[in-house]
PAVEXTOR-603446 format. One record per residue: residue number from 1; residue in one letter; x, y, z of N, C-alpha, C in turn. Coordinates in steps of 0.2 Angstrom, whole numbers, plus 5000, padded with zeros to 4 digits. Atoms other than C-alpha are relative to their C-alpha. Layout:
<atoms>
NUM,A,X,Y,Z,X,Y,Z,X,Y,Z .
...
</atoms>
This chain:
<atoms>
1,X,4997,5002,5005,5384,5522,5468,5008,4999,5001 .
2,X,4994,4999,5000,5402,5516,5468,5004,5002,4994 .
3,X,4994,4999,5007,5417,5522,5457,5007,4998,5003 .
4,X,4990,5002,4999,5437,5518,5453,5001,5005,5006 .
5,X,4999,4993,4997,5438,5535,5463,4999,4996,5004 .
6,X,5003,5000,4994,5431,5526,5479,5002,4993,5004 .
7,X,4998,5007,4996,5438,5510,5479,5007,4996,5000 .
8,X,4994,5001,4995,5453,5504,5488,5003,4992,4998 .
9,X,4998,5006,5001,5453,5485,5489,5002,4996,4995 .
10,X,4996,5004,5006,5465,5476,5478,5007,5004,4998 .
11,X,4992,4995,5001,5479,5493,5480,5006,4996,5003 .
12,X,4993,5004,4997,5498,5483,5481,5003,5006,5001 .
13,X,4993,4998,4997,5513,5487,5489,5006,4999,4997 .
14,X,4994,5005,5000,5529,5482,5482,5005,5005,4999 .
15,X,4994,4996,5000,5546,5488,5484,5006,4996,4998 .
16,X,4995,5001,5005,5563,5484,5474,4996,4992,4997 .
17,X,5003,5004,5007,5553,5472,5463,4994,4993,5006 .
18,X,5005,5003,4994,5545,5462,5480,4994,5002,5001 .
19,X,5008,4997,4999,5526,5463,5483,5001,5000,5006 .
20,X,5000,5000,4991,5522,5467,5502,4996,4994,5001 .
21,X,5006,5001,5001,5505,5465,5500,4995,5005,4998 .
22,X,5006,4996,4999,5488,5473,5500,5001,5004,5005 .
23,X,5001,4993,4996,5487,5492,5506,4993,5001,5005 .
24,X,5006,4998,4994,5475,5494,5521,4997,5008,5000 .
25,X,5000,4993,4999,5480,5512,5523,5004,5002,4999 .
26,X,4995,4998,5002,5492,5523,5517,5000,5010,5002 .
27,X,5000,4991,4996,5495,5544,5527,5007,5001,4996 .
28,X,4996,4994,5002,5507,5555,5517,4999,5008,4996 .
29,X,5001,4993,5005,5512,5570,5508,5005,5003,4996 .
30,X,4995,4996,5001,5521,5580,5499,5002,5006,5002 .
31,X,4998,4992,4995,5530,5596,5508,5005,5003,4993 .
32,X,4995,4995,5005,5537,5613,5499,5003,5004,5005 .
33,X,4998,4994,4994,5549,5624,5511,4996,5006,4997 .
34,X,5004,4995,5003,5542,5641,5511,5008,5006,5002 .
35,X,4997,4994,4997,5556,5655,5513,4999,5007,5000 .
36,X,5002,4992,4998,5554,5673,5521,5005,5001,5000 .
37,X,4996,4994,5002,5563,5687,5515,4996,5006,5004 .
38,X,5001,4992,5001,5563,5707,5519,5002,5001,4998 .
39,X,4998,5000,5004,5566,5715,5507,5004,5007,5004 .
40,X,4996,4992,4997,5577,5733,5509,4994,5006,4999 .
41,X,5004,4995,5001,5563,5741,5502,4992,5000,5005 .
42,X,5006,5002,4996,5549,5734,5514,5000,5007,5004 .
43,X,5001,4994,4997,5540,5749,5523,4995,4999,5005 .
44,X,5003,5003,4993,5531,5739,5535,5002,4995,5003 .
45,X,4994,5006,4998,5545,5726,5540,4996,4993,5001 .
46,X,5006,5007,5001,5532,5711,5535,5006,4998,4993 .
47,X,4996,5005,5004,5541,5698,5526,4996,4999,4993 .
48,X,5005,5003,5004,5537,5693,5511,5002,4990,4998 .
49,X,4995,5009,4998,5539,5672,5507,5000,4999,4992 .
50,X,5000,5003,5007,5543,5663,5491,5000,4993,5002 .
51,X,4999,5008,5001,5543,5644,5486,5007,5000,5000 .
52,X,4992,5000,4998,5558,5638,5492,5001,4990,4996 .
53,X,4999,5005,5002,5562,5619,5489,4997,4994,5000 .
54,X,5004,5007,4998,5552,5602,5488,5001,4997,5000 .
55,X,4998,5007,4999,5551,5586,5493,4994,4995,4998 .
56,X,5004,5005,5002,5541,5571,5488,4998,4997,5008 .
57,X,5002,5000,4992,5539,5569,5508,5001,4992,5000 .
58,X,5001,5006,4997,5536,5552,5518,4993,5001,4999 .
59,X,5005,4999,5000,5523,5542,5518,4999,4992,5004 .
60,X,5001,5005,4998,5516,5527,5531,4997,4996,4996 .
61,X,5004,5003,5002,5508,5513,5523,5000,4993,5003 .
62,X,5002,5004,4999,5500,5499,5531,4997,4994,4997 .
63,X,5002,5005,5005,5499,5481,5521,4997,4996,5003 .
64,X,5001,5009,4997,5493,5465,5526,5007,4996,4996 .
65,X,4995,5003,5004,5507,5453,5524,4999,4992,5003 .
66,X,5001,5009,5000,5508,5436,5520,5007,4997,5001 .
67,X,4993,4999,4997,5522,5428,5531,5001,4992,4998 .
68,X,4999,5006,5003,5521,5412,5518,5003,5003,4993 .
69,X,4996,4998,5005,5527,5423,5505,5009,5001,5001 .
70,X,4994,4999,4997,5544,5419,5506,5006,5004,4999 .
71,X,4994,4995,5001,5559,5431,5511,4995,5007,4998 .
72,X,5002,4994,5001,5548,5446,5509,5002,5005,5006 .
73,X,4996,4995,4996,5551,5452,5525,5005,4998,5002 .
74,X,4994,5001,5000,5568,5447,5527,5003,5006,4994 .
75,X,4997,4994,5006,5570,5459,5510,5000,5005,5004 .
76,X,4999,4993,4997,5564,5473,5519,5003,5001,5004 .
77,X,4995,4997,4993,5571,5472,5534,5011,5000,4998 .
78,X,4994,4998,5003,5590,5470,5523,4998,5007,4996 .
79,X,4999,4993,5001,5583,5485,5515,5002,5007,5003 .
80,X,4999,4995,4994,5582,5495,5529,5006,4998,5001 .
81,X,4993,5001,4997,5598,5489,5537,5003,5002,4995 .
82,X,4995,4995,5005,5607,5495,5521,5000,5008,5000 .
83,X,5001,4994,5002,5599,5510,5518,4998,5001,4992 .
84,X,5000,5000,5006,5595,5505,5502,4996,5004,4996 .
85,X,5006,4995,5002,5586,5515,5489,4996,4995,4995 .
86,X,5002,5005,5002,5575,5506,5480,4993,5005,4996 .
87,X,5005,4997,5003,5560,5508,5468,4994,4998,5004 .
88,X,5006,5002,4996,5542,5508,5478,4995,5002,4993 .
89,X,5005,5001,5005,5527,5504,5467,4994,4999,5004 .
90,X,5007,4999,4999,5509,5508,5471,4995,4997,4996 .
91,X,5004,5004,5007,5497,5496,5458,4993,5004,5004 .
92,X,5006,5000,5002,5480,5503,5459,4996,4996,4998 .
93,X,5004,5003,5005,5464,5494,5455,5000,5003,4992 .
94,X,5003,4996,5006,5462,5500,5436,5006,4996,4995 .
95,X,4995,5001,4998,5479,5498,5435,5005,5004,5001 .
96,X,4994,4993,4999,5487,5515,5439,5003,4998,5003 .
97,X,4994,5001,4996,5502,5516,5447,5004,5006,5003 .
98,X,4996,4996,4999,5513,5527,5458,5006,4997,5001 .
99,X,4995,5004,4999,5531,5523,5459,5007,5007,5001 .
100,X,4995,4995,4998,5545,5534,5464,5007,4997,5006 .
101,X,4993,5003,4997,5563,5530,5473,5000,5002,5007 .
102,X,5000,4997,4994,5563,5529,5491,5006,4994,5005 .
103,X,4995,5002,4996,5572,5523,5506,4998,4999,5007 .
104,X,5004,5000,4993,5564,5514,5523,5002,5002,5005 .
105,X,4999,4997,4992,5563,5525,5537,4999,4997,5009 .
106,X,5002,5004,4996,5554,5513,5549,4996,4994,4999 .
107,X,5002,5007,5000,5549,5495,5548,4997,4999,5007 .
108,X,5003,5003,4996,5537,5489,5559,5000,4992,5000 .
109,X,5002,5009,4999,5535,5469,5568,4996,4998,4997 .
110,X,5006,5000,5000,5523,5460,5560,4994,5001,5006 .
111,X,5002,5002,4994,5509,5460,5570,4992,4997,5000 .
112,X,5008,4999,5002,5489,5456,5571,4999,4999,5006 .
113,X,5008,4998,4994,5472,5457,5585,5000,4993,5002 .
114,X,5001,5006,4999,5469,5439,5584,4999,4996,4996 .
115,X,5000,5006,5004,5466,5422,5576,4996,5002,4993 .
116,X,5003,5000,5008,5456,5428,5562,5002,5009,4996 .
117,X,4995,4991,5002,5464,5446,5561,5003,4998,4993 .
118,X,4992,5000,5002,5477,5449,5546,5006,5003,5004 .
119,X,4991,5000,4997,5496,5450,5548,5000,5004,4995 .
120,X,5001,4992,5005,5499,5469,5545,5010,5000,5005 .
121,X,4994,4999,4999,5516,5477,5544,5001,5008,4997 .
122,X,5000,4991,5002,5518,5498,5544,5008,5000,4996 .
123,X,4992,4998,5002,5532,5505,5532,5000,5005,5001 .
124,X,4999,4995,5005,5538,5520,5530,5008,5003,4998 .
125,X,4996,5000,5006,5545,5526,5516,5002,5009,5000 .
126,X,5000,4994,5001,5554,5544,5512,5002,4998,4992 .
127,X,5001,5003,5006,5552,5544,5494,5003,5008,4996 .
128,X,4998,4994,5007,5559,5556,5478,4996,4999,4995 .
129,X,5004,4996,5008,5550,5562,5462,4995,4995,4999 .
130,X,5003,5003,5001,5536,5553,5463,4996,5000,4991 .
131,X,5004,5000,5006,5527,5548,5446,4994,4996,4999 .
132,X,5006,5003,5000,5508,5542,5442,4999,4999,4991 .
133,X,5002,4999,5005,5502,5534,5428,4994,4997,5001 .
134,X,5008,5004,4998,5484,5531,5425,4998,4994,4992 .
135,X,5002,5004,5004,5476,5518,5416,4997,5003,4993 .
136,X,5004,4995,5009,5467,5530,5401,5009,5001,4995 .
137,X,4993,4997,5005,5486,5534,5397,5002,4995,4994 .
</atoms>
């Protein structure tokens, strides 16, 4: 039996108000430093750790792009070349949404397999306070 839970096709991509495309794939995460301490009172000279700082991490994500959609990757790639910050938006089928402030780390060429392949294109993104809303809200 399928569910929203399980299905992918039709999740966009778009960044400072430009659609990419369709998400294929998408690897990140978020990371929390961890800090170790000893304390003066320690009697076995074993650290102890705390939560130290976090990050909304990087994350790759792999579109399909449409290289009739015009100036789309011309955006990105002056994104990049600026440093720009920009808003990155994740649509969901349903129609949840992730969205949070990021900044492109690496741009990939487009590229595809062959004549019947899509035209894919890797980003990544390092991203801040990421926020989700879901569709029940």
């Amino acid at each position: 039996m399928s569910t929203n839970a399980i299905k992918g096709a039709g999740t966009t991509l778009a960044f400072n108000g430009n659609t990419i495309g369709e998400i294929i794939s998408c690897n990140g995460s978020k990371t929390r430093n961890i800090v170790e301490v000893l304390t003066c009172d320690s009697t076995n000279n074993e650290t102890e750790i705390l939560a130290g700082s976090r990050s909304a991490g990087e994350c790759t994500v792999t579109c399909i792009y449409d290289p009739s959609a015009a100036g789309v990757y011309n955006d990105l790639v002056t994104d990049y070349d600026a440093g720009t910050k920009g808003t990155l938006l994740v649509t969901y089928v349903g129609p949840s949404t992730e969205s949070c402030s990021a900044i492109i780390s690496n741009l990939s060429s487009p590229r595809f397999g062959g004549p019947d392949d899509p035209i894919e294109v890797d980003i990544t993104f390092r991203r801040q306070t990421i926020v989700y809303t879901d569709e029940a809200a």
